[in-house]
C-alpha positions, 0 to 999 in steps of 0.5 A: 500500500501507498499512503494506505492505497492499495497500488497494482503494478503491471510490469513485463519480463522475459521469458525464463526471467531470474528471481532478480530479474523480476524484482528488478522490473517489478521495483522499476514500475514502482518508481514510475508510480511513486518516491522510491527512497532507500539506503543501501547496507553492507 
């Protein structure tokens, strides 16, 4: 949820498409939609 809004992404991938891959894709039309902030650790 978004500010208590339930939020549906569409996003494509290949075929075969890694776990990583499909993260990937899916954090990428999450950021088309909204302010993404994160902090990197390790």
């Amino acid at each position: 949820m978004i500010d208590g809004t339930r939020t549906q992404l569409d996003f494509s991938a290949p075929p075969g498409a890694s776990q990583q891959e499909l993260d990937a894709a899916a954090f990428g039309a999450l950021a088309m939609i909204a302010e993404v902030n994160y902090v990197r650790i390790g």
